[in-house]
N, C-alpha and C positions, 0 to 999 in steps of 0.2 A: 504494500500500500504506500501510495507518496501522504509525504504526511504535510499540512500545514496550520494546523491549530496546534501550534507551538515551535518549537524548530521544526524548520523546513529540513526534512529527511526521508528518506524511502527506505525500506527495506525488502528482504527476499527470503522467504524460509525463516525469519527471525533472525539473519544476519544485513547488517547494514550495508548500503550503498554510499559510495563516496560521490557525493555530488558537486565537489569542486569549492572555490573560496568565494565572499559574500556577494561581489557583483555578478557571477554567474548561478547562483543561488537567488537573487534579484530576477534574473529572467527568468528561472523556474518559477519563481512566484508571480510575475506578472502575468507568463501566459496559464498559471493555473488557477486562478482568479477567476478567468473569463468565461470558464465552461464552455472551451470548444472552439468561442468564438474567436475568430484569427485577429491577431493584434498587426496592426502596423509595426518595421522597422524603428521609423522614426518614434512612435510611441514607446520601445521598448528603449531605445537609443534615451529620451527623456526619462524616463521612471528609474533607467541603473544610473546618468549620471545627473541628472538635473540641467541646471546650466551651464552646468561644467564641462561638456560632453568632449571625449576627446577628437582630434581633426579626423583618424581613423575609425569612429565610433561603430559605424553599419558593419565595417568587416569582423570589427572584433565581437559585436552580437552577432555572426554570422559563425562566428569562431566558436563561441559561448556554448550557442543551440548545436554545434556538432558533438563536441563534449558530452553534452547533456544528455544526448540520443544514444552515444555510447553505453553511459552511464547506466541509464534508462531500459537499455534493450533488456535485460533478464526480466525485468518488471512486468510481468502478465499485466493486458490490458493497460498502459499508459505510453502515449505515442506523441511524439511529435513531429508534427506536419508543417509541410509549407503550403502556404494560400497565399492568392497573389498580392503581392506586397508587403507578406509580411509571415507570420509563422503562428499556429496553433495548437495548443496539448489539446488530444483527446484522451477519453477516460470509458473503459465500462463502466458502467451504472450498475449493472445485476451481477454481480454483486459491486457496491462500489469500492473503486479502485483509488479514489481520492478520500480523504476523512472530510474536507470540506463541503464536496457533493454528497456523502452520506450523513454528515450533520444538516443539512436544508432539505435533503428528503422526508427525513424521520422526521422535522419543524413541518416539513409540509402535510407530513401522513397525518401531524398529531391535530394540526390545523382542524385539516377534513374529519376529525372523529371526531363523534361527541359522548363516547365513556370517557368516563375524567382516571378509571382506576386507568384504560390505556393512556390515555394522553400523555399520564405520569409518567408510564412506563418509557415510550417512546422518546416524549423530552428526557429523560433521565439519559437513555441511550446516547441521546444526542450532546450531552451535555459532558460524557464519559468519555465523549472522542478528542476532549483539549485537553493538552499538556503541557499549558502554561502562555506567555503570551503567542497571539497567535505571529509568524512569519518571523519568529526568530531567526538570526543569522544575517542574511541581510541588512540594509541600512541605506538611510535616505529618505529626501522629504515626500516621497510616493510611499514606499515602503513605511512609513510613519503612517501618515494619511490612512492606507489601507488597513493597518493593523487598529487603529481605533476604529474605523468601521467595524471590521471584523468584533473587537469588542463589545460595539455597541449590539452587534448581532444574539452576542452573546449574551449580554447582559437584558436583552430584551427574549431571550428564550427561557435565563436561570427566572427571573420575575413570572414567566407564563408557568413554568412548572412550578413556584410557590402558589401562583395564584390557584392552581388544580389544588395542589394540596392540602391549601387551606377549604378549599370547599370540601374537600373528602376528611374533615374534620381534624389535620393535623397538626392545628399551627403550634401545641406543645412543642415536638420536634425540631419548631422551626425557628422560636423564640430567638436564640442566639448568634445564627446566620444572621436574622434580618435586625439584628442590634448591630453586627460589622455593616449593613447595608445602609441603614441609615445614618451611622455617623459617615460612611463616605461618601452619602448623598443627599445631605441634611437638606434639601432645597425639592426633595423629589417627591410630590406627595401622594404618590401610589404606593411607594416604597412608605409610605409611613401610615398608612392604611394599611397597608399590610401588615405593618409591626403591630400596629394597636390589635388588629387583628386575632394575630397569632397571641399577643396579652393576654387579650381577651378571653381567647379560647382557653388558654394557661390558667385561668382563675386569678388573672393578677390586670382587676379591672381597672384600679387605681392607678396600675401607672399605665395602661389605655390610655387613659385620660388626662395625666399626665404627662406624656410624649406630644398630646393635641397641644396642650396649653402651652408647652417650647417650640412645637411647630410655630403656630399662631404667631407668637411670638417676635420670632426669628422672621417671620416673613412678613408681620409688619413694620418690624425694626430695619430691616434690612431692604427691603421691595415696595415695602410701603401699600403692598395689598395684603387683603384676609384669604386665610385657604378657600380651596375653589369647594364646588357644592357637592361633589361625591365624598370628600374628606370631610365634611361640614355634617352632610347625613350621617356618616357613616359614625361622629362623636355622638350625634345624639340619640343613635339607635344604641349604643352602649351606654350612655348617658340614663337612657330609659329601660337599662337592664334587658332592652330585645334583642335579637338576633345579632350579632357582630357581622352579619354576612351573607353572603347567597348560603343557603340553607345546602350542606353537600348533596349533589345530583346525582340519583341512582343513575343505576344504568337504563339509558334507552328501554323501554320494553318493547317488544315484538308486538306490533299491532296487530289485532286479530277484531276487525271492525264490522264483522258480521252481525246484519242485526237478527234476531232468536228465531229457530226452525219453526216450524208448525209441528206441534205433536203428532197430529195425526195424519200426517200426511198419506195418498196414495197414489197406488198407478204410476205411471210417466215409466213402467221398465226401458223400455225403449230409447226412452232419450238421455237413462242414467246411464245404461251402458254403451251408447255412442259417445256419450261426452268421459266417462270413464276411460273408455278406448285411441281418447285425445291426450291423453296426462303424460306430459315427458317423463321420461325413465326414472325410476325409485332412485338408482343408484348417483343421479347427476349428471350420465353422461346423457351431452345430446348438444349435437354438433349443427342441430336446424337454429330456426327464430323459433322468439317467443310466438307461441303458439293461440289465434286468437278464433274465440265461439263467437263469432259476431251474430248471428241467428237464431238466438231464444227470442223467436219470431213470432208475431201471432195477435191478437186483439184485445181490448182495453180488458181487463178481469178472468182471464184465459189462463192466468196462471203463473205464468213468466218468470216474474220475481220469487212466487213461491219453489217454484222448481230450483232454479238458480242458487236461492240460497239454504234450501234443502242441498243438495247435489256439492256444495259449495262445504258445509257443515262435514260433511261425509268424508272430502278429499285434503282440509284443508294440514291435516296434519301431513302431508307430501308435501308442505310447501312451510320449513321451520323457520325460514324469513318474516312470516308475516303473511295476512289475508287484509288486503283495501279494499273498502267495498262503497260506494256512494250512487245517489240516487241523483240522475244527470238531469232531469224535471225535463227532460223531452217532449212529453207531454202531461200538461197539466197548468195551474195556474202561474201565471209570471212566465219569467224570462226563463228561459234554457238554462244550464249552468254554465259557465265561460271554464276553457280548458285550464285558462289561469286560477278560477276560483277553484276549481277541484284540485288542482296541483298544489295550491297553497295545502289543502287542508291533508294531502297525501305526504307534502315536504316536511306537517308538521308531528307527522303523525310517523314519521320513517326517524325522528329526531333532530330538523331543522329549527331553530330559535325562529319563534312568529317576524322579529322584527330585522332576522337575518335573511329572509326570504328575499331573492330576487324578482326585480320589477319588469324588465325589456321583454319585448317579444323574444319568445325562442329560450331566455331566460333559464324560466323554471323550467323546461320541456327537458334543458340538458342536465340541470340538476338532477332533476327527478332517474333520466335514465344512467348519469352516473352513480348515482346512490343504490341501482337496484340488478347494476352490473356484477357478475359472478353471486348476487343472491338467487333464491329461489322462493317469488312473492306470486301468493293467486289474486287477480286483478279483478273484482267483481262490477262491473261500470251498468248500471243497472237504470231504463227507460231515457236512452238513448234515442234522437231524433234522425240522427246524420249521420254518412262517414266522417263531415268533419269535426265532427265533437267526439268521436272517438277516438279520431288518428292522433291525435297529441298526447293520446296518453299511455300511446304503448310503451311497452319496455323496448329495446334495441338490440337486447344480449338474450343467448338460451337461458332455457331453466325456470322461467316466468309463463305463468298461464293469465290468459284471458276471457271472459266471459263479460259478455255484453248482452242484454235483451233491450226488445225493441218493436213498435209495434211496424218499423220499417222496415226491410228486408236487407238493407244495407248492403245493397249490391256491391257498390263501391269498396268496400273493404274485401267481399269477394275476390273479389278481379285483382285486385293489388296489392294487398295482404294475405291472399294464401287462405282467407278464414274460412270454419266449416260453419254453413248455413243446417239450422235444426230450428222447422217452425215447429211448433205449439198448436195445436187444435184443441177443441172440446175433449171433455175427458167420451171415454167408449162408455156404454153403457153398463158393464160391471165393474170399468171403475169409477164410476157415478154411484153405482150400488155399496163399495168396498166404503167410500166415504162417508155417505149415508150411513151404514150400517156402522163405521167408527166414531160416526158422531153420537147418534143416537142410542146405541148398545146394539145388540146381536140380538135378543131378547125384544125390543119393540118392534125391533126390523120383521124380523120372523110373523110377529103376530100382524102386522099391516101389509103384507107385501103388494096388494094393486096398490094401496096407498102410497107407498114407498115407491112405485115406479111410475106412477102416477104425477108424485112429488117431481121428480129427475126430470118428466116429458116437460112440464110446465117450466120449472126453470130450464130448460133447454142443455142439459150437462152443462152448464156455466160453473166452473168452481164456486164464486164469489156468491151467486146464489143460491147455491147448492148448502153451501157455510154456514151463510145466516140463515134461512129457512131451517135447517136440521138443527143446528144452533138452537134455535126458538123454541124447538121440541124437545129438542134435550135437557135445558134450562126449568122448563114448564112441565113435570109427568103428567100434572091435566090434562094438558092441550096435548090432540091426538093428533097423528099425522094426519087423519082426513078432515082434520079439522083446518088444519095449515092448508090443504091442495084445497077444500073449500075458498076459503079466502084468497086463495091465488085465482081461482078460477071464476071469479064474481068479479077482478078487478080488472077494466080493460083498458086503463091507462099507461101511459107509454112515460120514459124517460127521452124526448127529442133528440138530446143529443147523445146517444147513447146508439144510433142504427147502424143497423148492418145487415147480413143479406136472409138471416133466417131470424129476426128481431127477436130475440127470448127477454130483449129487456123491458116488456110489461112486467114480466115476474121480479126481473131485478127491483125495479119500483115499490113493487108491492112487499115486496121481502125485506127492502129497506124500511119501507115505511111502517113494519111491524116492530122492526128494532126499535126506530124511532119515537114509535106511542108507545112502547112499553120503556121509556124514561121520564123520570120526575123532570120536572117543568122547571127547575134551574138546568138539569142538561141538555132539555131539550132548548132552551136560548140558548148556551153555548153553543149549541152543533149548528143553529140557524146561522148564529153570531160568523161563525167560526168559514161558513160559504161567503162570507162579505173581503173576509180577509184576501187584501191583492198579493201576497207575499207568497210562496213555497212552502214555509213552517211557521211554527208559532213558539213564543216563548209562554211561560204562565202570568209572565208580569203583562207582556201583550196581550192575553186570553182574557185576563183582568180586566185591562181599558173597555174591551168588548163588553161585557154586560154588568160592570160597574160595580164589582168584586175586590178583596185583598188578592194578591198573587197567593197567598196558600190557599184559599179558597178557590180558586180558578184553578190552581194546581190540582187539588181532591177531583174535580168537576171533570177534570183531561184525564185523570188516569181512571175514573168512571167511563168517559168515552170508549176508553183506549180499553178495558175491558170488556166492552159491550162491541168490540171492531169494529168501532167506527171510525175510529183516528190511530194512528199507530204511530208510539213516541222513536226514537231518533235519539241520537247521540246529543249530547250537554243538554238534559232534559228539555227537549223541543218536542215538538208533536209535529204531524202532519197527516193530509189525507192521503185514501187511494183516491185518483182523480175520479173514480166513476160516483163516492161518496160524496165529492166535495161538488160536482153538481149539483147530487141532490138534495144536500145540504142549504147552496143558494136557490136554487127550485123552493123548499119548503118554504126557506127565508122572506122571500118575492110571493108566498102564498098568507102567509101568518102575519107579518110584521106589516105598519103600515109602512108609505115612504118616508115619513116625518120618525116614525123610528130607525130604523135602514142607516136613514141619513143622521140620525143623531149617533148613532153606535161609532161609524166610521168616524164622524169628526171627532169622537173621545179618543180611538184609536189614533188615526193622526194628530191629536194634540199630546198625546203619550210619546211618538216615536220624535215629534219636533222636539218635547222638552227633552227626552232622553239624548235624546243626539248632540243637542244644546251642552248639555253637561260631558257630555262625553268630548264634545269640543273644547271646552275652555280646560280638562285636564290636558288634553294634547296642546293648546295653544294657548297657557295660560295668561300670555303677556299682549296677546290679539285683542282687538276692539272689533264687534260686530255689528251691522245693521240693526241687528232683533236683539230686542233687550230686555223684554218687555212680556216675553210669552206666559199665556195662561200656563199655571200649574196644574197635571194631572192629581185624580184624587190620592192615589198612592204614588208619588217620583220615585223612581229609581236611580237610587245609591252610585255612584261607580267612586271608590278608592282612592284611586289613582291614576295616572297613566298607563298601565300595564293594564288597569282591567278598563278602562276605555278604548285603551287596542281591541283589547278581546271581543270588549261588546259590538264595537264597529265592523269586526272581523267574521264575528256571531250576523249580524246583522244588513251586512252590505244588503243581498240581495234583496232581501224586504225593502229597505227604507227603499232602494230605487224605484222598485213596483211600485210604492206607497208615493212617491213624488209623481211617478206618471200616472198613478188612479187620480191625484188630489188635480193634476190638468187635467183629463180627459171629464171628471167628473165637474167640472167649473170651482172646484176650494181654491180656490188663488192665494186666498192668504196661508192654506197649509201650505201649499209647493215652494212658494217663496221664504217660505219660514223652514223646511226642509233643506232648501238648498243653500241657504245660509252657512248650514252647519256638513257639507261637503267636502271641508278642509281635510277630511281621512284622507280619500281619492289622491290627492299628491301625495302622500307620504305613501301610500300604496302604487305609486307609479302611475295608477289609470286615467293617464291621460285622456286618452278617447273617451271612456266613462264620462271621467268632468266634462268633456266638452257636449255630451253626448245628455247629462242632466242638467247642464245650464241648457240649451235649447229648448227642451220642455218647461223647464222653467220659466225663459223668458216671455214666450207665450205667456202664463201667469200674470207675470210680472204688465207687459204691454196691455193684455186684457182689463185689470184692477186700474190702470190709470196710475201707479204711482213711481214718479220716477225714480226717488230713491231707490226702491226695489230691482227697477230694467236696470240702474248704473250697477249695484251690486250683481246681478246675475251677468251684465257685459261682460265686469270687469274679472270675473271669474272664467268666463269662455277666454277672455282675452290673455290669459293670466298663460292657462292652457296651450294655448294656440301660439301666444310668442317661446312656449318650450318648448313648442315640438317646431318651432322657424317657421309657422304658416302665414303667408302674407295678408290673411285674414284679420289676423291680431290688431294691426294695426287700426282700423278702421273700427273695431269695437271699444279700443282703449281709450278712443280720442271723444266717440261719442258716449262713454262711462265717464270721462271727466267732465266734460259739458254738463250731462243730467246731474253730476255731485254738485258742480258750482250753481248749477239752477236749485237745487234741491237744498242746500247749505248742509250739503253732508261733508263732513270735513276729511274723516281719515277714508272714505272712498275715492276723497277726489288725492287725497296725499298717495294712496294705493294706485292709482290710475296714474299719475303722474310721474310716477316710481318704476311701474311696467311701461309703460309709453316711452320713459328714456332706455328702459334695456333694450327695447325690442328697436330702437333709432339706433344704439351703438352698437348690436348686433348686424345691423343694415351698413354700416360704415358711414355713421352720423351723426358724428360724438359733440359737434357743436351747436345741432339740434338737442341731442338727449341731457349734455351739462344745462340748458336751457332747465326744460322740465325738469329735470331732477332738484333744480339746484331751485325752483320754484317752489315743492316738493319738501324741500329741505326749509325753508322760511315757514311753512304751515307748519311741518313737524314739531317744533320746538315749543316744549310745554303739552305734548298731547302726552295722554297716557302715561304710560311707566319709562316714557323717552327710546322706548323699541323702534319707533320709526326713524326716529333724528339718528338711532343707531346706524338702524340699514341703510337708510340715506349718505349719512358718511363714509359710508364702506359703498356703496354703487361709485358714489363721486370719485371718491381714492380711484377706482377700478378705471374710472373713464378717463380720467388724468393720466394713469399707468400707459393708456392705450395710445395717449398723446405726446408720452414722452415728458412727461411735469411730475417727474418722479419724487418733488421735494414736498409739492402739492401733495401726492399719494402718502407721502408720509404722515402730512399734520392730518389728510381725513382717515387714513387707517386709523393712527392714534387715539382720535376722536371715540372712530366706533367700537375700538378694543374698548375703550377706556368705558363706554355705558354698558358695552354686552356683557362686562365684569360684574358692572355694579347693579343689575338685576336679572344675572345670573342665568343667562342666556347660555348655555357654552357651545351650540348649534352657530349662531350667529356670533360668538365672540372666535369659533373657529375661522369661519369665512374671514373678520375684522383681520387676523392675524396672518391668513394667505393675502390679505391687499398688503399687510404690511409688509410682509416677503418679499414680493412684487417691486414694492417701491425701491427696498434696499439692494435687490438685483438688479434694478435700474439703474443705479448707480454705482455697479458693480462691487455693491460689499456683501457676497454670495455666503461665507459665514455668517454674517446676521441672518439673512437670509432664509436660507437652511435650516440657522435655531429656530425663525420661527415658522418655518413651515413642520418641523419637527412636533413643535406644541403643537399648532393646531390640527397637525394629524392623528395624536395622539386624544385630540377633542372629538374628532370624527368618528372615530372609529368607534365612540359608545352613542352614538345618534340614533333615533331610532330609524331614522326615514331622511331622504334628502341627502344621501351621501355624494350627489353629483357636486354640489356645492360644498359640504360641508369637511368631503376626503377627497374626493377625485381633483377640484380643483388645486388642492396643496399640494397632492403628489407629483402635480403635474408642473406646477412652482420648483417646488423641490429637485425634481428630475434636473430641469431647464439650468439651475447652477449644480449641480453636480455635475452635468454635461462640459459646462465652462470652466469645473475643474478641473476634469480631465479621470472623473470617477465615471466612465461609462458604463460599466458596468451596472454600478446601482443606478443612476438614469435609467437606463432602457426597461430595468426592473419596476423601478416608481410609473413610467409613462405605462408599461402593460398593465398595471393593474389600475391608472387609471381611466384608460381604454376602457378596459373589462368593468370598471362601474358605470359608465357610461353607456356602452353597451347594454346591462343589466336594466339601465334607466329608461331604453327606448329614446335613447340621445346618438343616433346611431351617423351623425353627422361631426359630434365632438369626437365620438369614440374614433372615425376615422383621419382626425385632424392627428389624432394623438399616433395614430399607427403611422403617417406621414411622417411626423419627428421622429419615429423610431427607424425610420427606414433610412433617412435622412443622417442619421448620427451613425449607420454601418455603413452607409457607403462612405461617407468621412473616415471613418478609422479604417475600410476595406482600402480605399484611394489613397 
């Protein structure tokens, strides 16, 4: 192995290799740095002698690298190469043949996991490969340079395996280490969180607490600011005797997201042992694709689902990865499911952090299939409309099964997927009879049998009716089977929407409708209630609004449905229908209720989800000023904590509220849609662009209808908002007339917001003397609004548009400005941005160490964001790269612009992301040239 985490050495069988004195020792290290990539002459020429280089310098690195190669030859797997202009080490990887490429692998592997007992494990490995500083031997102001990198590498991998550690509840162990860490890095306050940390956990709270108050100290004595707010919580969560910490995190569990078989299920031999006959091999070999069922084909209450995850039940232990299962809403109320929103909840459920999830098209799709590569997961995608709501969610790699039903036949998947089609028909007549007779006993079946087939002709072998009707008699020993085929056969009304080509759904109707009168009149309003609802599912605090209930109350009323099969509940206690229920649920509803009730239910329910979302906004944007300020309180609000569980609720919730904004347009509530879309602010931090632009539109409708312009300026300047991220020339035109309607309206921080976006989207266009215009317009309103968050942002846009102009001194006093507020109300989202313009300005004027330091801070703000990492990390890496490059550290450049690329990309900024792959291309053919 060549070694360079510590003296640069190699050796062979345990016996060393002489690899020569320190300047050719200097060219081992520089071309082993690179990973592969060929270094220039002259670059190698600079790094061994600085400015000092001798008149001979290219032959004698020509000289160097022959040596070297000699040297070098016993050495399995480490070569060096010439490329044109200049010379490159290459290295196997499997196993690695460098310790520096195998400590960044094992940092990478540990990255990608989320067992914290591996993570240890792996950082430990990687941590076990230095022996002392790194690139000993050599010498020189490169070789200086690169060795503190390398440190810092280091020093930021020993910190990530404390930080595992302490979550896996160790920080006793650790006490001692991080007392040398913080006196050598008194100024660092992660490093001092941590120590309190590890105190903490030691039973030695008091000096926790004590360590805060020299911290504090020291950095206002000295810095002349207060510690920043994760160090600040993190005193007073010890302070208050709670948790010192992230609570330690099991491991991942194995999702198994099936929702519960049917007991009694029958029949379908046929289609269990076709799809049986589909199961890649027990043993793991199986050198095809993922294998997909696209074909649990067949019509609305046929059965489908029940089969599926019967059959699904049966196999899933061949599959010890885990069983995904979700319901695609293909058909049924509301929107489809988006392949985004199903992968979110796939990514999160496979052990992705909610607020880690990626945003861009294409995104999560690669996520998803590299997390499920070399597993073996059964994939149940259930009431499916398309191929293409299917296609994105396959796996890529064998060993993965899929099942899809559908009332579509999804040819498309046939043809270009390889999938087997397996429709669904009516059960057969004995197994019509087998169900029957499992529902009702063997015993009543016997004694009624015209009754009993009787029963089956009239429901038509429909499962669904077959269920509840036998259900009802099995429930009731009074009520006799001929008493049930009586009342089917007296009753000759139809479910409309329910046709098809041998109609059995009069009896569906009738068989419901028995369920139905046989509930007490509180469940029977929820289930009318529950057909009004525009959304997919329901929560119980939603079920509430509905007929004007406590959420525990509503909760009793749902799992009384949900026993009575009417609704069947779903994962994070939600309910939902079968859709042929939730017809006839709104059927009864439009039969019983008047309109003036109908219409009063819903506006509870939309005044519920506006205040809810309302609250759930001002945790995610606490320092935000909104138009609605004002909104009725529902009778019971709903609580949310914090930010973490206002994620969750919004995460819970997306697709409702959407449905619920395009009911409250179509239905004329102008003032819900407008008061919904208010609190839309998730969508960005969710990346859904399209989305935002997609429920402002409906919105504005609302908005223009009602007459009020304050409102149309809000919902513009929200499209507008949108529209200048994604660079669409549209933006323009909506931002100019959202400031207009603020200034008519005397709405102040919309027309400051409008003003604000109007100059991005002008210096975006290459129109920096227009947009300093506006902004700096912008910046005069600002001053004295709110908690000073906009005077913030405003200074840090201006810095930015000055940077652009070359008034780098300019950049300086507005950076200054807006570090200096996003401090002092605790912003750290926007005090990271403040601290990338400050970057900016000092690389403008070529002082690329300041620079750096603070692209460094504000990346290390970034990186605990929950949302918005385009701005809040991508842009400083991308800072950061840009003087590292001018140092002449290419290496970590090209590393900082990829992974800013790669957030950009994830963002659906797929116009930044390829600016960033330009520089990168740009800075190899410089060093190739």
């Amino acid at each position: 192995m060549l070694r360079l985490l510590g003296e640069v050495s190699a050796c062979v069988d345990g016996a060393p290799v002489e690899l020569g004195h320190p300047k050719q020792l200097c060219v081992l290290a520089a071309l082993g740095v690179e990973h592969g990539r060929a270094v220039p002459i002259e670059r190698l020429v600079e790094r061994v002698w600085g400015g000092a280089a001798p008149r001979r310098g290219h032959e004698t690195v020509h000289s160097y690298v022959s040596r070297l190669r000699r040297a070098l030859g016993p050495l399995d797997g480490v070569t060096i190469v010439r490329r044109p202009g200049g010379y490159a080490l290459t290295a196997d990887t499997t196993p690695a043949a460098v310790d520096l490429y195998r400590f960044e692998d094992l940092r990478a592997q540990a990255e990608a996991d989320t067992d914290d007992e591996r993570v240890a494990v792996r950082l430990s490995e990687a941590l076990a490969l230095w022996r002392g500083r790194p690139l000993t031997g050599p010498a020189g102001d490169w070789v200086e340079a690169e060795r503190e990198r390398l440190e810092r590498e280091h020093l930021a991998t020993r910190l990530e395996l404390i930080e595992t550690r302490l979550r896996l509840g160790q920080g006793t162990r650790l006490v001692a280490e991080l007392a040398v860490l913080a006196a050598a890095h008194p100024y660092d306050e992660r490093i001092a969180g941590q120590y309190m940390t590890a105190l903490h956990q030691s039973g030695r709270t008091a000096d926790a607490l004590g360590h805060y108050q020299a911290v504090r100290a020291r950095l206002a004595g000295e810095l002349g600011i207060d510690p920043a707010a994760p160090l600040a919580d993190l005193h007073g969560r010890i302070l208050a005797a709670g948790p010192p910490g992230p609570a330690p995190v099991p491991p991942a569990p194995v999702p198994r997201q099936l929702p519960p078989s049917i007991r009694d299920f029958t029949g379908r031999a046929d289609h269990l042992a076709a799809l049986d006959a589909l199961l890649p091999p027990a043993d793991g070999r199986d050198g095809g694709h993922a294998v997909v069922i696209s074909a649990l084909d067949g019509s609305g209450g046929i059965g489908k689902t029940t089969l599926a995850v019967h059959w699904a039940h049966h196999v899933q232990h061949r599959f010890p990865d885990g069983t995904l299962y979700t319901n695609l809403r293909g058909y049924g109320p509301g929107r489809p499911a988006s392949a985004d929103e199903v992968l979110d909840d796939f990514l999160v459920a496979l052990g992705v952090p909610a607020a880690a999830l990626p945003a861009g098209p294409g995104a999560r799709e690669g996520l998803f299939r590299s997390l499920l590569a070399g597993r073996r997961v059964l994939l149940v995608l259930d009431n499916a409309n398309s191929d293409e709501q299917v296609r994105p969610l396959l796996p890529g790699t064998p060993g993965c099964m899929v099942l899809t039903t559908s009332r579509d036949s999804l040819t498309g998947l046939v043809v270009t997927e390889a999938a087997h089609r397996l429709t669904v028909d009516l059960l057969t007549e004995p197994e019509a009879l087998r169900l029957v007779t499992g529902i009702i006993g063997p015993a009543r079946a016997a004694a009624e049998p015209e009754a009993v087939a009787e029963l089956i002709a009239l429901c038509a072998r429909l499962p669904l009716a077959l269920r509840i009707a036998a259900g009802r008699a099995a429930a009731h020993q009074h009520v006799s089977v001929a008493d049930i085929v009586a009342e089917l056969a007296d009753d000759h009304s139809r479910l409309d929407a329910l046709s098809w080509g041998r109609d059995p759904r009069a009896a569906v109707r009738t068989v419901l409708g028995w369920s139905y009168d046989r509930l007490p009149p509180p469940q029977q309003l929820l289930f009318r209630r529950l057909g009004l609802h525009p959304g997919p599912d329901v929560s119980p605090p939603a079920a509430a609004a509905l007929v004007g209930r406590s959420p525990h109350e509503a909760h009793l009323l749902l799992r009384a449905l949900a026993d009575a099969h009417l609704i069947e509940p779903v994962a994070g206690g939600r309910y939902r229908f079968h859709d042929l229920l939730r017809a006839y649920a709104a059927e009864r509803a439009r039969e019983h209720d008047t309109p003036a009730d109908r219409r009063s239910a819903l506006d509870t329910l939309l005044t519920w989800y506006s205040h809810t979302a309302h609250v759930a906004d001002r945790r995610l944007y606490p320092a935000s000023t909104r138009l609605v300020a004002d909104l009725a309180e529902p009778a019971h609000p709903h609580a949310l904590a914090d930010r973490e569980h206002a994620w969750a609720w919004f995460t819970a919730e997306r697709a409702n509220l959407v449905a619920a904004l395009h009911h409250a347009v179509a239905e004329g509530r102008d003032a819900h849609a407008v008061h919904l879309v208010d609190a839309f602010g998730f969508l960005i931090l969710m990346g859904a662009w399209e989305e935002r632009i997609e429920t402002a539109d409906a919105a504005l409708i609302a908005a223009r209808r009602s007459g009020d312009r304050a409102h149309e300026a809000n919902v513009l300047l929200a499209r507008g908002e949108a529209l200048t991220h994604l660079k669409r020339p549209e933006a323009e035109a909506d931002l100019v007339r959202a400031v207009e309607l603020a200034r008519e309206a005397g709405i102040r921080h919309i027309r400051i917001s409008g003003l604000n976006d109007l100059g991005q989207w002008l210096r975006r266009r290459g129109r920096p003397a227009e947009a300093l215009r506006h902004l700096e317009e912008a910046l005069a309103l600002s001053r004295g609004v709110d908690t000073g968050r906009w005077e913030a942002i405003l200074e840090g846009i201006i810095g930015d548009v000055h940077a652009d102009l070359g008034n780098h001194r300019q950049v300086l006093e507005h950076g200054e400005r807006s570090a200096r507020l996003r401090h002092r109300i605790g912003d750290a989202d926007g005090e990271a941005c403040a601290l990338a313009v400050l970057a900016r300005g000092w690389q403008g004027i070529g002082e690329h160490d300041r620079a750096i330091a603070h692209c460094r801070r504000a990346i290390a703000l970034g990186r605990r964001s929950l949302g918005s990492q385009d701005a809040t990390l991508a842009e400083p890496l991308a800072i950061l790269a840009t003087s590292l490059h001018r140092l002449g550290q290419v290496a970590e450049a090209v590393a900082c612009w990829r992974e800013a690329a790669a957030i950009y990309a994830d963002r659906g900024l797929d116009a930044d992301a390829a600016a960033i792959h330009d520089r990168i291309r740009a800075a190899r053919s410089a060093v190739a040239g």
